[in-house]
C-alpha positions as CSV (number, residue, x, y, z in Angstrom):
1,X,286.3,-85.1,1.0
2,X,285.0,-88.8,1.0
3,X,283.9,-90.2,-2.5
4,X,281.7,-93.1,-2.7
5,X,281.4,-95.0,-6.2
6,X,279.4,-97.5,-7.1
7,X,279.9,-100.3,-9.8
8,X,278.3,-103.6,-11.2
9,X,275.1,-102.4,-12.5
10,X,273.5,-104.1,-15.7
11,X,270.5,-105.2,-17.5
12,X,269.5,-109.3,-16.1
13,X,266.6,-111.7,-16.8
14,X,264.4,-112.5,-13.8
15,X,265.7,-115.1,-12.0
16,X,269.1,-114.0,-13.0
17,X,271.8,-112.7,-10.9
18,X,274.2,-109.6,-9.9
19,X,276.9,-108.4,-7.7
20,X,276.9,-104.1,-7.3
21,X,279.8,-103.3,-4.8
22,X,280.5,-100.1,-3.5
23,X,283.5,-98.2,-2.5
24,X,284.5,-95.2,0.0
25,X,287.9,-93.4,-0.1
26,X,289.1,-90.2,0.8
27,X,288.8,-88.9,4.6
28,X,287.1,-92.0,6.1
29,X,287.6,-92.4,9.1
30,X,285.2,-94.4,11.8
31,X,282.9,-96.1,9.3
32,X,279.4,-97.4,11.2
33,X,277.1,-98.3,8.9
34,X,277.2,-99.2,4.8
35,X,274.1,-100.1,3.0
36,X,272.4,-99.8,-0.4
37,X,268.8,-97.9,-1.2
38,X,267.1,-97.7,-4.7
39,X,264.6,-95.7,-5.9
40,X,262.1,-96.6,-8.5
41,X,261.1,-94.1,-11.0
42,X,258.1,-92.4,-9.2
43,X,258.8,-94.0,-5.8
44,X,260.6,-93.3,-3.2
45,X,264.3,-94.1,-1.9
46,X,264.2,-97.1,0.0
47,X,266.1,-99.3,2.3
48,X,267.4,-102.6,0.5
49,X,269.9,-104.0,2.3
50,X,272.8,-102.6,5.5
51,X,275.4,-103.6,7.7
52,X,277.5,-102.5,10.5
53,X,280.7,-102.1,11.0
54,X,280.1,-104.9,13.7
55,X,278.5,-106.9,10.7
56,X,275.4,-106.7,11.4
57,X,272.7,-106.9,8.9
58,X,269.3,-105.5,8.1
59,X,267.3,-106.3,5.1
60,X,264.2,-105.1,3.3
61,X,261.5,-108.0,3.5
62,X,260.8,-107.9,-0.5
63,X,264.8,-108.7,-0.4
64,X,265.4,-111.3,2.7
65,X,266.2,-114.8,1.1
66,X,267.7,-113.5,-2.3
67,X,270.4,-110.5,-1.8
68,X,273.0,-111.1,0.3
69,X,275.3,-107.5,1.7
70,X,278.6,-108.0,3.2
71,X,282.0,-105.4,3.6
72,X,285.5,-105.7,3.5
73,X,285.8,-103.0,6.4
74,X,290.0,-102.9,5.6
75,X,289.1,-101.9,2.0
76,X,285.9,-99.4,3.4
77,X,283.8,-101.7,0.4
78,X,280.6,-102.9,0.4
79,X,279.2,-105.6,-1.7
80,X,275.2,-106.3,-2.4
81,X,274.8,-110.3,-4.4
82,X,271.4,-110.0,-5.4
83,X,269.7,-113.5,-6.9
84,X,266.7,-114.6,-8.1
85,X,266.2,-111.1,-9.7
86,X,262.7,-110.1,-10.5
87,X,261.1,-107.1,-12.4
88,X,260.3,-105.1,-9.7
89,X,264.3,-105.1,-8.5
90,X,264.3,-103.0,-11.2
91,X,265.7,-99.2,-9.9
92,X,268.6,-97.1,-9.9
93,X,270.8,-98.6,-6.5
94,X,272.4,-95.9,-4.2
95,X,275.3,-97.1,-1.9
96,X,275.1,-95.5,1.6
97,X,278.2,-94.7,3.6
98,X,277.3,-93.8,7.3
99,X,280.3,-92.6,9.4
100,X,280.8,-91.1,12.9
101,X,279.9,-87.4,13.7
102,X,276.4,-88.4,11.8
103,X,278.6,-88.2,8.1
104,X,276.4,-89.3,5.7
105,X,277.2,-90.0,2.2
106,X,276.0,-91.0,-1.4
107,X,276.8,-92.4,-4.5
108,X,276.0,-91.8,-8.0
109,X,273.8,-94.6,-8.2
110,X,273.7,-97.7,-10.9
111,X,271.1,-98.7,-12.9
112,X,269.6,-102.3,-12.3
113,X,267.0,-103.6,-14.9
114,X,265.4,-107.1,-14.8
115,X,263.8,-108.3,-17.4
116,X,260.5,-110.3,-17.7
């Protein structure tokens, strides 16, 4: 069993910031990839931000510049600092927990509103 639980959600102004991290426990074993999706209400889940166990990175364009992932690969954690916040930010953020033998797994998801 791996759990994956995500925390640091909240209601911001635009232009304001936040910091959603993202643990994995349980059988982990062999971690490749962590990363965070959202999905909008009526959209679909999309890639914002990921990184390799190598620390390698990949980010959505609507995100390069302003969120910034990074892990703590001893503590299997993820963190996502997103700044300069705008309205459209605003979705529920799923943590992504890839591991080896093509494990995939989910969080819960955390609500992320930006205000105008």
């Amino acid at each position: 069993q791996v759990q994956v639980v995500e925390s640091g959600g909240g209601l911001v102004q635009a232009g304001g910031s936040l910091r959603l991290s993202c643990a994995a426990s349980g059988s982990i074993f062999s971690i490749n990839v962590m990363g965070w999706y959202r999905q909008a209400p009526g959209k679909q889940r999309d890639l914002v931000a990921s990184i390799t166990s190598g620390g390698s990175t990949n980010y959505a364009d609507s995100v390069k510049g302003r969120f910034i992932i990074s892990t703590d690969n001893a503590k299997n954690t993820v963190h996502l600092q997103m700044n300069s916040l705008k309205p459209e930010d605003t979705a529920v953020y799923y943590c992504n927990v890839r591991m080896g033998g093509l494990r995939i797994y989910w969080g819960q998801g955390t609500q992320v509103t930006v205000s105008s």
